[in-house]
C-alpha positions in Angstrom: -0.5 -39.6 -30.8 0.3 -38.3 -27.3 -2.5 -36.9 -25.3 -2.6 -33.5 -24.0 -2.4 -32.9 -20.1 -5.5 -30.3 -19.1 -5.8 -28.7 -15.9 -9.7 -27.8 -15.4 -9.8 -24.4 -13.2 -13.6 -23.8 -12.7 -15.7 -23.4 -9.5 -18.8 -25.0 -10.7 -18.5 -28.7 -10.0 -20.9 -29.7 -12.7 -19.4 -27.6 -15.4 -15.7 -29.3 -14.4 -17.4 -33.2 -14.4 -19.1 -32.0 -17.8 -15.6 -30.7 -18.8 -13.8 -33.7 -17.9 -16.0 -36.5 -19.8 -16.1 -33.9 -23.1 -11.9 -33.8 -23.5 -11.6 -37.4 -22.1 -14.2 -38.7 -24.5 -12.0 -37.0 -27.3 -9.1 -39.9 -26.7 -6.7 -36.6 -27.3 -6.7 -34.7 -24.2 -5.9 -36.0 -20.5 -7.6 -34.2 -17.2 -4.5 -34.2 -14.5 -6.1 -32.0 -12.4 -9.4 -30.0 -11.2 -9.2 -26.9 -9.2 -12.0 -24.2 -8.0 -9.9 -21.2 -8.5 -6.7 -19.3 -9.1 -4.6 -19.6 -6.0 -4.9 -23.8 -6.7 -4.6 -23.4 -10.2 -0.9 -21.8 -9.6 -0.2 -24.3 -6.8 -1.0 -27.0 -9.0 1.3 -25.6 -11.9 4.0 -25.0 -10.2 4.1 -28.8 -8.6 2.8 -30.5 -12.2 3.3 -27.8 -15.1 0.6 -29.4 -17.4 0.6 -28.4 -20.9 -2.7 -26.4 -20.8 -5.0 -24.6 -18.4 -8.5 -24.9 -19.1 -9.8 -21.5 -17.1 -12.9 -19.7 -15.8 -13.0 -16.1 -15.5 -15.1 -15.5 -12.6 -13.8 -16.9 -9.8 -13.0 -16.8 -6.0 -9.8 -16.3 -4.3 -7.4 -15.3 -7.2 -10.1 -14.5 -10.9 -8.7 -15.6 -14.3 -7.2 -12.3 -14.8 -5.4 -12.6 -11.7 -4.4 -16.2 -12.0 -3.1 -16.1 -16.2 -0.6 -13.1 -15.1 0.8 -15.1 -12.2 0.9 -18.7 -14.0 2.8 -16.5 -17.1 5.4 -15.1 -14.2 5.9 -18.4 -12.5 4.7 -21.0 -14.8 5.7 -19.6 -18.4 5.3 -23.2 -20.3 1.7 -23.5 -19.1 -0.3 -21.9 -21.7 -3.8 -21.0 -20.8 -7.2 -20.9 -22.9 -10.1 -18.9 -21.1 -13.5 -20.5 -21.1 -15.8 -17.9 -20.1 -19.7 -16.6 -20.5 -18.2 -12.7 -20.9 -17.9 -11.6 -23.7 -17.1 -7.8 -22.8 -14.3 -6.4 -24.9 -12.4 -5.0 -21.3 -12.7 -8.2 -19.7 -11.2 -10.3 -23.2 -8.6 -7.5 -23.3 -6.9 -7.5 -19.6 -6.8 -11.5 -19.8 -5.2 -11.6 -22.9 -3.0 -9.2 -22.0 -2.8 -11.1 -18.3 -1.1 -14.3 -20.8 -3.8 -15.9 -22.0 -3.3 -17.5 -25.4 -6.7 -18.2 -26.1 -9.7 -17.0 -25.2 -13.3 -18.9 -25.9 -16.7 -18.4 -25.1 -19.0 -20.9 -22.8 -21.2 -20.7 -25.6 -18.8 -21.8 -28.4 -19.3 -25.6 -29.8 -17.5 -28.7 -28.4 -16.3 -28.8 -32.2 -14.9 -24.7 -31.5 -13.4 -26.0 -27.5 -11.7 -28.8 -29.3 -10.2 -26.6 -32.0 -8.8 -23.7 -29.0 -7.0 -26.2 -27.2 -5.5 -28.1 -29.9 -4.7 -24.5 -31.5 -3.0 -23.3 -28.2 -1.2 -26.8 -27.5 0.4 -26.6 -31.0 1.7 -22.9 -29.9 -0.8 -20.8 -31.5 -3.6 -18.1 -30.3 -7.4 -18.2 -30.5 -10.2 -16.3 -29.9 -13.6 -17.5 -30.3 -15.3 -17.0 -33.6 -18.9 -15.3 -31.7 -15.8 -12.6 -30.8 -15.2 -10.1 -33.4 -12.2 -10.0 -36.0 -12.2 -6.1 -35.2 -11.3 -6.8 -31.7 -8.7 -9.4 -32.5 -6.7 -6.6 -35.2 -7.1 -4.5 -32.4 -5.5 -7.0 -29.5 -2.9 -7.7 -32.3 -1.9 -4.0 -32.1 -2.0 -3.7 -28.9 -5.0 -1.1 -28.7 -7.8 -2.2 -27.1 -9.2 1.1 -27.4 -9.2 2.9 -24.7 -7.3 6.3 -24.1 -4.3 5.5 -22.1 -2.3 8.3 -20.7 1.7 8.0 -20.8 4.8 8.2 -18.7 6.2 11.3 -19.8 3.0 12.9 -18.1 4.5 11.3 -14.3 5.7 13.9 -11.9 9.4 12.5 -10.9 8.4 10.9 -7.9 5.4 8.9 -9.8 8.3 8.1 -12.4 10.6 6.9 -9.4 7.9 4.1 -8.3 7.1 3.4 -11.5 11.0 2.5 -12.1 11.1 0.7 -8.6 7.9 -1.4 -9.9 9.4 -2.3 -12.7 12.1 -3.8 -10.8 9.9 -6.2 -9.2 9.6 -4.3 -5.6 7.2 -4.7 -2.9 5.3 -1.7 -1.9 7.6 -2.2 1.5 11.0 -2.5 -0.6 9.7 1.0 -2.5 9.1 2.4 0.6 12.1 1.8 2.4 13.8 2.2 -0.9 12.3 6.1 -1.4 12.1 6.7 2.7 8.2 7.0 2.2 5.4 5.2 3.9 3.8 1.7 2.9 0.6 3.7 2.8 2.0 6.4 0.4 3.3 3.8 -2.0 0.0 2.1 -2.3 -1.2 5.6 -2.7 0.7 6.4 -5.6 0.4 3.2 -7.2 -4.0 3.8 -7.3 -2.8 6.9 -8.7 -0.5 5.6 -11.2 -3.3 3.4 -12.2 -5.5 5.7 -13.1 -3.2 8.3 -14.6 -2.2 5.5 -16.9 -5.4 3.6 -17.7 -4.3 0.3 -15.6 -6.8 -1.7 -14.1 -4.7 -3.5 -11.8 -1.1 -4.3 -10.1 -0.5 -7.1 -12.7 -1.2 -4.5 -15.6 1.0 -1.8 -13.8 4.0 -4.0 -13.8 3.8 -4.8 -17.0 3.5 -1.9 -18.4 6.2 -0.3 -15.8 8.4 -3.0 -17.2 7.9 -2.1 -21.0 8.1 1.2 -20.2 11.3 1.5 -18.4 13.8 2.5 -21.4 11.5 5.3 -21.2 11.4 6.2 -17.5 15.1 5.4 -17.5 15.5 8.4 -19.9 13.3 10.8 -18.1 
């Protein structure tokens, strides 16, 4: 049976060398790499596309939120679990909806770790069993509960960014785009954050991006 290519992204050196000797022992899984946060994470994928990502959530530089939405833009046959001690619905929410395809807590048994990344590797989603079933019909949905507010509530300018952001621009290519300031643009894209219940510029592109028919019609 072939072995499984890991990348370990974790900035605690004896939680990575712990990591390393649990998979390894397994005979299954192969550690190709070892990085301390997310910018090296998406360095690394991008040279060596392993088949999994073995990530923290905490983290320096670029966090696991972060780092999953950039590795599913550039690096979309990398799937990554999440190994983290969180277990706050918001924080589970925004990195599954970052990419992540599984998402396991640092409490969870070696017998539970083994079982997420065989789980993902085959092209399948888990979420740790000490996480509620609730919370995964929920994620399934696509509510994670909170009160979002919509596009059709954007004055036309907001609706003009959001359409912009959606095309992949730069606050500078809106800018220049809408003859506005750089300044401005950032402005309006904190405001468009809060107006629509995003927590950051990831989430706002995605969501400008699923809701473009939408803003395209307005």
């Amino acid at each position: 049976m072939a072995t499984i290519d890991v990348l370990l992204v974790e900035d605690h050196t004896i939680v990575r060398n712990s990591l390393r000797a649990m998979l390894e022992r397994t005979g299954e899984f192969r550690v190709v790499g070892e990085v301390e946060n997310g910018a090296e994470a998406l360095q690394f994928c991008k040279a060596h596309s392993p088949q999994l990502v073995l990530m923290d959530l905490s983290m320096p530089v670029l966090n696991g939120v972060e780092a999953t939405a950039e590795l599913a833009r550039h690096c979309p046959s990398v799937r990554v679990v999440v190994l983290s001690a969180y277990d706050e619905e918001r924080s589970i929410v925004e990195v599954i909806r970052a990419g992540a395809k599984g998402y396991l807590l640092k409490r969870a048994g070696v017998s539970d770790l083994m079982e997420a990344l065989r789980t993902v590797a085959a092209g399948g989603s888990y979420l740790s069993p000490q996480i509620s079933n609730a919370l995964f019909s929920r994620l399934q949905a696509g509510d994670d509960g909170r009160k979002r507010g919509t596009v059709e509530h954007l004055s036309p300018r907001e609706s003009q960014v959001m359409r912009l952001i959606a095309q992949g621009m730069t606050s500078k290519e809106i800018a220049s785009a809408l003859d506005l300031g750089v300044e401005t643009v950032r402005s309006y894209r904190k405001t468009l954050m809060k107006k629509l219940g995003v927590n950051n510029a990831a989430g706002l592109t995605r969501l400008a991006v699923a809701e473009l028919p939408q803003l395209q019609a307005g």
